[in-house]
N, C-alpha and C positions, 0 to 999 in steps of 0.2 A: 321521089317516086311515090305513088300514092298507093296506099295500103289496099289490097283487095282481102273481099270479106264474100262470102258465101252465106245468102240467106234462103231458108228451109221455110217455106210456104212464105214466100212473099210474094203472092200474088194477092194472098188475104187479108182480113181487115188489120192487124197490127202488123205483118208482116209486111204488109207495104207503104207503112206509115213507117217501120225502120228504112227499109228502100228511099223514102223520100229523106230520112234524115243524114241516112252514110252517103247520099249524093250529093246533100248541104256541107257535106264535109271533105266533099273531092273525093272521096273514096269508088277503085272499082269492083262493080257490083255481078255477080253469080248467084240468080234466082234460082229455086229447084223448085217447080211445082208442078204435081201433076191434074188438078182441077177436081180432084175430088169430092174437096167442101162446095161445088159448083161455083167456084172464083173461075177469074179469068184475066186478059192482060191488060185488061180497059186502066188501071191504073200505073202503069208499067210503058204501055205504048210510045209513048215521048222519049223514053231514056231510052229504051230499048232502038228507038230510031237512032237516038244522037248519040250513040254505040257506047253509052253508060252503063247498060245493062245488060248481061246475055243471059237470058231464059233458057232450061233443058223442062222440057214436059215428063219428066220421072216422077217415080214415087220414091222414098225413103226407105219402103219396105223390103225394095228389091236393091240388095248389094250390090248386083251386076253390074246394075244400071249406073248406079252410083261410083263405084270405081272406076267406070270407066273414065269419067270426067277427070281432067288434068288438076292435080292437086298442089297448087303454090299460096293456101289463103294463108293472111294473115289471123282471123279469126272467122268462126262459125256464129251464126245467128240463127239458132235452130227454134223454128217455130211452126213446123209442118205438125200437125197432130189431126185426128177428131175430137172435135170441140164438145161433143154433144154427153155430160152426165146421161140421161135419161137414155138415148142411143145404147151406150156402154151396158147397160141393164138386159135388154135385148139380141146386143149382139157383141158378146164380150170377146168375143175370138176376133174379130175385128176391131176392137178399140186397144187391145193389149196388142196387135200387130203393127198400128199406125204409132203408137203414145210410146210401147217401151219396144220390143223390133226395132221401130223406126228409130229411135234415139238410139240404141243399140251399134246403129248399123253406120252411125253416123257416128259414133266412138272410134268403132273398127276402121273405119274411112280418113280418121284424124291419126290412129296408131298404125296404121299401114305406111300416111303419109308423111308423117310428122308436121302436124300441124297442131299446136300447142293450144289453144286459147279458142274457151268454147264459151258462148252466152245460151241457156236456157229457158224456156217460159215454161216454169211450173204453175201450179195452182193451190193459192194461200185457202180458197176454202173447200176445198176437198180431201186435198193430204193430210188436214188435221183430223177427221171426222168432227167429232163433237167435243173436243175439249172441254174438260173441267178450269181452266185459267183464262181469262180473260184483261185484257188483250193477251193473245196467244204470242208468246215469243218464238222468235227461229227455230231455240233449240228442245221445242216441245216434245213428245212423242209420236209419229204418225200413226193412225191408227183409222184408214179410211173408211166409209160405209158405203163406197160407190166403186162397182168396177174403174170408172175413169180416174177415182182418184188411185186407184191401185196400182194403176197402171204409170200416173205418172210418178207417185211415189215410189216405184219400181224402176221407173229411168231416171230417179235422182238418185238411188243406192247404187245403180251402176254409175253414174257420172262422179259419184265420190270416189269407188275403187278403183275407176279405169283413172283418176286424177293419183290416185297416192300410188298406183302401179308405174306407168306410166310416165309420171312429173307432167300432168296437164293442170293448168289453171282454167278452173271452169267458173262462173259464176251460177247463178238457180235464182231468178225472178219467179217467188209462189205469187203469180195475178192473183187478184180478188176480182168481182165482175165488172169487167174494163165493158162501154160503149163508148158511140160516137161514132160521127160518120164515118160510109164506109159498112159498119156492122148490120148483118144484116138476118141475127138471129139474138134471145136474149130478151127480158121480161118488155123492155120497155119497145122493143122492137115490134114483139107482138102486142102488145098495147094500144102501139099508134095506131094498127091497123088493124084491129077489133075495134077502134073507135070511129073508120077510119068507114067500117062498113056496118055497122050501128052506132053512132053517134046516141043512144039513148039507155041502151045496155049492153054491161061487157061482165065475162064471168072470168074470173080468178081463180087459179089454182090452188087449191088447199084452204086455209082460212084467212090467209093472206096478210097475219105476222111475223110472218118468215121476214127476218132481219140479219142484213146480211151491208158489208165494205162495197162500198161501189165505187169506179176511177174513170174518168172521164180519160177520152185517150190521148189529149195531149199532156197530162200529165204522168200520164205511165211511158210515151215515149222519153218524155224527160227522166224518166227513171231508169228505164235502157240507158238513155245515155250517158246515167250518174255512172254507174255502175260499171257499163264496159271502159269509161274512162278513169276508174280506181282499183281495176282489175288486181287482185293480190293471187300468188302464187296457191295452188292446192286449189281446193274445192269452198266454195262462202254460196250462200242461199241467203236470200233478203226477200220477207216481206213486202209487197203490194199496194197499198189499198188506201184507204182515208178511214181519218179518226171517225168521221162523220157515219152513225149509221142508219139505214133508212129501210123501213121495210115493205112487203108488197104493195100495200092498199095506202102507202104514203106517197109510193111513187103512181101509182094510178092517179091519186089526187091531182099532184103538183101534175102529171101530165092531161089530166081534164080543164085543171088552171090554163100551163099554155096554150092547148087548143080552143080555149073559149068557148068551154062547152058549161052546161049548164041542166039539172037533173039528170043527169047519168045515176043509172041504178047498178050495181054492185051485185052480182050473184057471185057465191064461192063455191067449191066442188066437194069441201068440206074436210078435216084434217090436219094433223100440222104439214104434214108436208106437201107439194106440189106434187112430188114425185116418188118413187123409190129413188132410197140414193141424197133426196135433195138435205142440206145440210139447213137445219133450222134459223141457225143462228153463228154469226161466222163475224168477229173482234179481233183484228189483230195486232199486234205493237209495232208502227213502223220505225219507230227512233233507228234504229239500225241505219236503216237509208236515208234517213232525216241529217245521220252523222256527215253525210254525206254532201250536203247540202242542197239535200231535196225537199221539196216543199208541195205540196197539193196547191194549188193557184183556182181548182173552181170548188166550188159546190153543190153540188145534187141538183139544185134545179136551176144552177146556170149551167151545166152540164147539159140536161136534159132540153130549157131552150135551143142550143143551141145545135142539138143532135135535132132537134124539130124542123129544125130551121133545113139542115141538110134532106131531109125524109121526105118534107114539101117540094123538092126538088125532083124527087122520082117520079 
């Protein structure tokens, strides 16, 4: 009999790139999304025909909704959130409702039902804030500077106590900043398309050494998979991201490179940061998952090629 798993925004960009992978693996699948991030079922529609998948249009936020669904999963894929740092800033009562609520309620939904085994997508560069240690290990201190990362550092302090209460095996994937097709927010996203409708000048956030992990996203689906496949009892968190690191006006480069563009002028908005919130500079030690035998397979600008290559497409 094949394992069913319930995944929590998978109708979005990694969320439906795990969709596509537990259906590579016969597994049946229980979407929850309610389109908020303005996702939708365009990548979903096939399985959801060949009766692989069944979509509920809920939100996370709301329990009701949520328990009503008949509860047999084998594990949770919980990846419903608001993506958005800068957002969080503005409307924190909303990002703490979707990021720690929402994981909250998805806890209560696993302990009502007894359903053991939860996968999480935290985020490797915001739960740290600005560490003093470089590469950052797992067992650093969180200490965030951004409502979103508070929020999800706050649905990982719960996914630890509802695990030792409980006896839940959870794992905690902290992302670093995953692209690739599919994604359709994120520096390099708006890049292509400031290039996209000036081809001769495009202005950058802040001063634009902001240095930060970045993961192309089939290799962070492969880290989903290291990981839900080495699942260990109690609660474990694993780093994200690649050794490799690259900052603003590096990745504007390499992506003026792929487009074949040629004097593009460079205006910055001035600052170190982008944003409120936005993390300077973000190293983290993957060996943990590495133990694992996970390995990064691209590189920043075969990454970026090849997320070009999908964008030329829209």
């Amino acid at each position: 009999m094949s394992k069913k798993i319930m995944v929590t925004g998978g109708c979005g960009f990694i969320g439906s790139h795990i969709v596509d992978l537990l259906i590579r693996k016969g597994m049946s699948i229980t979407v929850i999304d309610d389109f908020s991030t303005k996702t939708d079922l365009r990548y979903l529609e096939k399985y959801i025909d060949e009766g692989k998948v069944q979509h509920y249009p809920i939100s996370v936020q709301n329990y009701d909704d949520l328990s009503s669904i008949k509860a047999d999963y084998d594990c949770i894929f919980h990846l419903a959130a608001q993506p958005d740092v800068k957002y969080s800033v503005s409307n924190p009562r909303s990002d703490f409702e979707s990021n720690t609520l929402g994981t909250f309620n998805i806890l209560e939904y696993m302990r009502m039902n007894d359903i053991d085994n939860l996968v999480f997508a935290s985020s490797v560069g915001t739960v740290y804030g600005e560490p003093e240690v470089h590469p950052t290990p797992e067992h650093y201190p969180l200490k965030p500077i951004s409502n979103y990362g508070a929020a999800k550092a706050a649905a990982e302090m719960y996914c630890s106590s509802y695990s030792s209460l409980y006896g839940f095996n959870i794992s905690s994937l902290r992302l670093g900043n995953i692209y690739g097709p599919r994604s359709t927010h994120g520096v390099i996203y708006d890049f292509y398309f400031k290039l996209k409708k000036n081809p001769k000048e495009m202005e950058i956030l802040g001063d634009g050494s902001q240095t930060k992990t970045y993961l192309y996203i089939e290799d962070t689906i492969n880290a989903f998979d290291k990981v839900y496949n080495n699942m260990q009892k109690g609660f474990d968190v694993f780093n994200v991201g690649s050794k490799e690191l690259t900052s603003v006006i590096e990745i504007a480069k390499i992506l003026v490179e792929t487009l074949r563009l040629s004097d593009v002028n460079f205006t910055f908005t001035g600052g170190k940061r982008g944003w409120k919130g936005d993390v300077t500079f973000t190293s983290v030690d993957i060996s943990k998952l590495k133990s694992l035998g996970w390995e990064v397979n691209h590189t920043m600008r075969m990454g970026i090629e090849k997320y070009v290559k999908w964008l030329n497409q829209l």
